[in-house]
C-alpha positions in Angstrom: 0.0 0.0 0.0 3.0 2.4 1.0 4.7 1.6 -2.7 1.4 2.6 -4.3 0.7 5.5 -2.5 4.4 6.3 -3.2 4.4 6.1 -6.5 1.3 8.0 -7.0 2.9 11.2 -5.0 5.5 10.4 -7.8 3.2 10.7 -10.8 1.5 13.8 -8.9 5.3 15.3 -8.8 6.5 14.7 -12.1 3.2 15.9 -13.8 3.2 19.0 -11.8 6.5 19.9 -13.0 6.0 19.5 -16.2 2.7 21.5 -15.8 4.6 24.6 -14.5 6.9 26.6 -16.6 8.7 29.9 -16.2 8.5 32.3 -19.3 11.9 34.0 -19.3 11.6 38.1 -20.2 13.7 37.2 -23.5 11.0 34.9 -24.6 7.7 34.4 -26.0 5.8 31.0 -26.1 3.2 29.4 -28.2 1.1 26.9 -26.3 0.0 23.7 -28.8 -3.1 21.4 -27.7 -2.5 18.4 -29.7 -0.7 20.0 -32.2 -3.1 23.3 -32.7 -1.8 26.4 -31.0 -4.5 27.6 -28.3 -3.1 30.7 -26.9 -0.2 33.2 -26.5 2.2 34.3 -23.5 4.0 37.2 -24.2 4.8 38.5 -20.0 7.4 36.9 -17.8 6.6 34.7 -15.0 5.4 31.9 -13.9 2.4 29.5 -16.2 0.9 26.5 -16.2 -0.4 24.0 -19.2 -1.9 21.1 -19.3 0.6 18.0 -19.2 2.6 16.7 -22.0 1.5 15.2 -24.4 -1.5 16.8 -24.4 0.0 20.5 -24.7 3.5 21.5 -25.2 4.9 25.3 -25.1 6.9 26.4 -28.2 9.5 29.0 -27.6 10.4 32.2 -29.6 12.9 35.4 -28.9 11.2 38.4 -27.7 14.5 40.5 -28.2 15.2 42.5 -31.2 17.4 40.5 -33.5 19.7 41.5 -35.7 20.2 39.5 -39.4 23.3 40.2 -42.0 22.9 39.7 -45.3 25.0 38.5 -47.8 26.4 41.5 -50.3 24.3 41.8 -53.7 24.6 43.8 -56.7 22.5 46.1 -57.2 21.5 48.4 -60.3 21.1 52.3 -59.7 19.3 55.0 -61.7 22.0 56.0 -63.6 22.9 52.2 -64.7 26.0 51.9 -62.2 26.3 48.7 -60.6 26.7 49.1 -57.2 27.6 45.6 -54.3 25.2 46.5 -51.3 26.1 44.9 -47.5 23.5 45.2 -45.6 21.3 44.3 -42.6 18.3 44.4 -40.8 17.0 44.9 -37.1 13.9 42.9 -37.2 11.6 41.6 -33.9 9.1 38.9 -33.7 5.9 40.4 -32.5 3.7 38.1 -33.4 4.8 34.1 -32.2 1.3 32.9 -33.7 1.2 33.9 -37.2 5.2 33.2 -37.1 4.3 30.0 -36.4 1.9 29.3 -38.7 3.6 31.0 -41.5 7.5 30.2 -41.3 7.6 28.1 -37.8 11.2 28.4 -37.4 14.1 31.6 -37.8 15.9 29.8 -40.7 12.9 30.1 -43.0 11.9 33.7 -41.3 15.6 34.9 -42.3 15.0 33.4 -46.2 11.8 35.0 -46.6 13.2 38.2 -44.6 15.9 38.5 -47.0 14.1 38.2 -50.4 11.9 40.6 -49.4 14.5 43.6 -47.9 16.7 43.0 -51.1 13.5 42.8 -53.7 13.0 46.3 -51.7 16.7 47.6 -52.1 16.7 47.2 -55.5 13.4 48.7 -55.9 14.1 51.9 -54.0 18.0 52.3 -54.9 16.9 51.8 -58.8 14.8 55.1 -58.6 18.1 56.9 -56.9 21.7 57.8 -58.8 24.9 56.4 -57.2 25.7 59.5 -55.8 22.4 59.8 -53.7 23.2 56.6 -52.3 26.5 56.9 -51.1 26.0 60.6 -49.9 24.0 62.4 -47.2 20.2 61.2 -49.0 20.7 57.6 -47.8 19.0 58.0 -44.3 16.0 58.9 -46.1 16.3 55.7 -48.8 16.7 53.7 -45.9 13.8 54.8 -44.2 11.2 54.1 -47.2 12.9 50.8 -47.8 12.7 50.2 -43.7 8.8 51.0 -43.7 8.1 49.0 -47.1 9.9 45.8 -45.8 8.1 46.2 -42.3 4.6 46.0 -44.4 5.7 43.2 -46.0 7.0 40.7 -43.3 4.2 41.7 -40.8 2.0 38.7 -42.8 4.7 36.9 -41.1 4.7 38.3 -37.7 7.9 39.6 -38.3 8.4 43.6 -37.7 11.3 44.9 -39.4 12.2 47.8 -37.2 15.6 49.1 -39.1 17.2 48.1 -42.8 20.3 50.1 -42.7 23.7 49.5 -45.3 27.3 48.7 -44.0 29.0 49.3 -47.3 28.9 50.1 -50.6 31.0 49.3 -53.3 31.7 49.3 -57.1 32.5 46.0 -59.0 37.1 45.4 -59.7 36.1 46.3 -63.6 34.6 49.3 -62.9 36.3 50.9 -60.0 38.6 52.8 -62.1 36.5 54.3 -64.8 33.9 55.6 -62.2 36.5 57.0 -60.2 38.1 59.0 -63.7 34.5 60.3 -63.9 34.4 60.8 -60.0 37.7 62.8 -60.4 37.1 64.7 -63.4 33.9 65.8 -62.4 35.4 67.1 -59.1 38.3 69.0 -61.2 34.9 70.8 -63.6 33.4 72.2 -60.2 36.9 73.0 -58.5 37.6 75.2 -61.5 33.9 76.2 -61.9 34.3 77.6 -57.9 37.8 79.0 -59.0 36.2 80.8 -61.9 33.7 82.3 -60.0 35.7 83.2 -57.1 38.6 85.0 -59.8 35.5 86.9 -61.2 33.8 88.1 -58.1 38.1 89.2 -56.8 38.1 91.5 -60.4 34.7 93.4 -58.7 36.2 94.3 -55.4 39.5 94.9 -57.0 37.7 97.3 -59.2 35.0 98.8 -56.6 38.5 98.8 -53.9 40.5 101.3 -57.4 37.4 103.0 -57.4 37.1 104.0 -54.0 41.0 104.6 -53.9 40.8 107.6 -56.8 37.6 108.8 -55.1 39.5 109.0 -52.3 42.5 110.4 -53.5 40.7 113.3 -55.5 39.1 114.0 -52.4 42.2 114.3 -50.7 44.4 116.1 -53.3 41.4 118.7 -53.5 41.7 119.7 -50.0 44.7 119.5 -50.3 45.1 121.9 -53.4 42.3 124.4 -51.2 44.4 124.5 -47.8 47.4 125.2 -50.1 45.6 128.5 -51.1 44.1 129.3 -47.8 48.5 129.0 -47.1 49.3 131.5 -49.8 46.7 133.6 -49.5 47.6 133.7 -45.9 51.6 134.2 -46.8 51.2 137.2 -49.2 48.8 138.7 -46.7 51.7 138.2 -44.7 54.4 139.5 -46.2 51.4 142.9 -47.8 51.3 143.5 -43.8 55.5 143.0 -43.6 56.4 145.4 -47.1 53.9 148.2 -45.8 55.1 148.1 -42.3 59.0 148.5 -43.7 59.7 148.3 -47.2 63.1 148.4 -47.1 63.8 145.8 -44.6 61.3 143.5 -46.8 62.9 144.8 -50.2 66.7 143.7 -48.7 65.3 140.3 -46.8 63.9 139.2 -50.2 67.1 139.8 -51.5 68.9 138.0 -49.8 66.4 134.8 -50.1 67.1 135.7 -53.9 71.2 135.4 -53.4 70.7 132.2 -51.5 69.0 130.9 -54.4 71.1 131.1 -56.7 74.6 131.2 -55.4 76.0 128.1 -53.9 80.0 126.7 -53.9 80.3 126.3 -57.6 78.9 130.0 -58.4 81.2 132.2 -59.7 80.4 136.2 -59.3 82.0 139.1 -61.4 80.1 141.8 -59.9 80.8 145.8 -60.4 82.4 147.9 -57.7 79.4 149.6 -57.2 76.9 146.6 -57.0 74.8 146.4 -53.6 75.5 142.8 -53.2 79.6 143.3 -53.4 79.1 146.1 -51.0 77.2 143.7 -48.6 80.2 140.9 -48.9 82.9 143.6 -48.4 80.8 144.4 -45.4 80.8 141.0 -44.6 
């Protein structure tokens, strides 16, 4: 009777433990009844489910995964073939259609990936090269984020972020784009030089503009307090000759002799001459 009872408590044991699960906050689980799911747990904790065989829990990540695809070529706008490395954030947000549609991540990641790169080549076929390797790829990447979101959600996949790691141009035609590349960066540098030389001539000819202005302004002031001077002088020298003429007459002559005798002048002068008389004097 003790073994019986015994090996009930057993049974009781072992089918309570497999009754009671823990659902970890990294997971989500699918409940089966015989094979057909019947419900959903998305919150941690602690659950319960009927025995197996009658229902068994499938597990799924609840975290946001992260898939890398392989490199693919890619056709842009203006026919340039360009090898795209990308990936894709993607989350599974729904464990009940996942299951019923691709039931396991191998199969989610092949249908994942023929729909991002069907979308790729989609949206990077309406864009030239040079949109897609310059500042306008965020915005690419968003369309092709939110158009590759609306397809996998029939999945119960949510693509939250398609974003590319590289970009690069086949061996054959590396050189030949970057010829193009160069020589179209060698137009604009002298187009910016040209314009740059042209708008230098303008100042350089409104800077020798204001510079004569400038200068005829000056030399006519100039040329006007030079004749306030004179005018000023010979009233001077009016007020001087009226106060003593003869002082004036002789100091004027003397400015005259210092004009034009120096070390190599030579004088023959008369006896009678006022300027012999004044160096006899002297």
């Amino acid at each position: 009777m003790k073994k019986v009872i015994l090996i009930i408590g057993v049974l009781v044991v072992l089918l309570g433990l497999t009754s009671i699960f823990v659902v970890d906050e990294r997971e989500q689980v699918v409940i089966l009844q015989f094979g057909k799911p019947v419900r959903t747990i998305s919150e941690p904790g602690l659950n319960m489910k009927v025995p197996f065989p009658i229902q068994e829990k499938i597990i799924f990540d609840n975290r946001l995964l992260e898939y890398d695809s392989p490199p693919e070529e890619i056709l842009s706008k203006d026919k340039k073939t360009l090898i795209v490395d990308n990936y894709v954030r993607w989350k599974i947000v729904d464990p009940l259609q996942f299951l019923k549609t691709v039931q396991a991540i191998p199969t989610a990641l092949s249908r994942m990936d023929d729909i991002v790169y069907s979308e790729l080549r989609r949206e990077l076929g309406t864009h030239d090269m040079v949109d897609i390797i310059t500042d306008n790829r965020e915005a690419i990447m968003e369309v092709v984020t939110q158009a590759s979101n609306e397809a996998t959600m029939d999945y119960g996949i949510s693509v939250v972020d398609v974003r590319i790691r590289r970009v690069d141009l086949p061996t054959e035609n590396e050189e030949s784009i970057y010829a193009r590349m160069e020589a179209e960066r060698k137009r604009q540098a002298n187009k910016f030089r040209s314009e740059g030389e042209e708008e230098a001539q303008k100042i350089r000819a409104s800077t020798d503009k204001d510079k004569t202005i400038i200068l005829a302004d000056a030399y006519k002031e100039a040329e006007r307090f030079r004749g306030e001077g004179d005018a000023k002088a010979v009233e001077v020298y009016a007020e001087a000759y009226s106060a003593d003429p003869k002082f004036y007459e002789f100091v004027r002559t003397l400015d005259a002799y210092k004009k034009v005798i120096d070390e190599k002048t030579t004088l023959v002068l008369p006896s009678d001459s006022r300027l012999f008389k004044l160096l006899m004097d002297k």
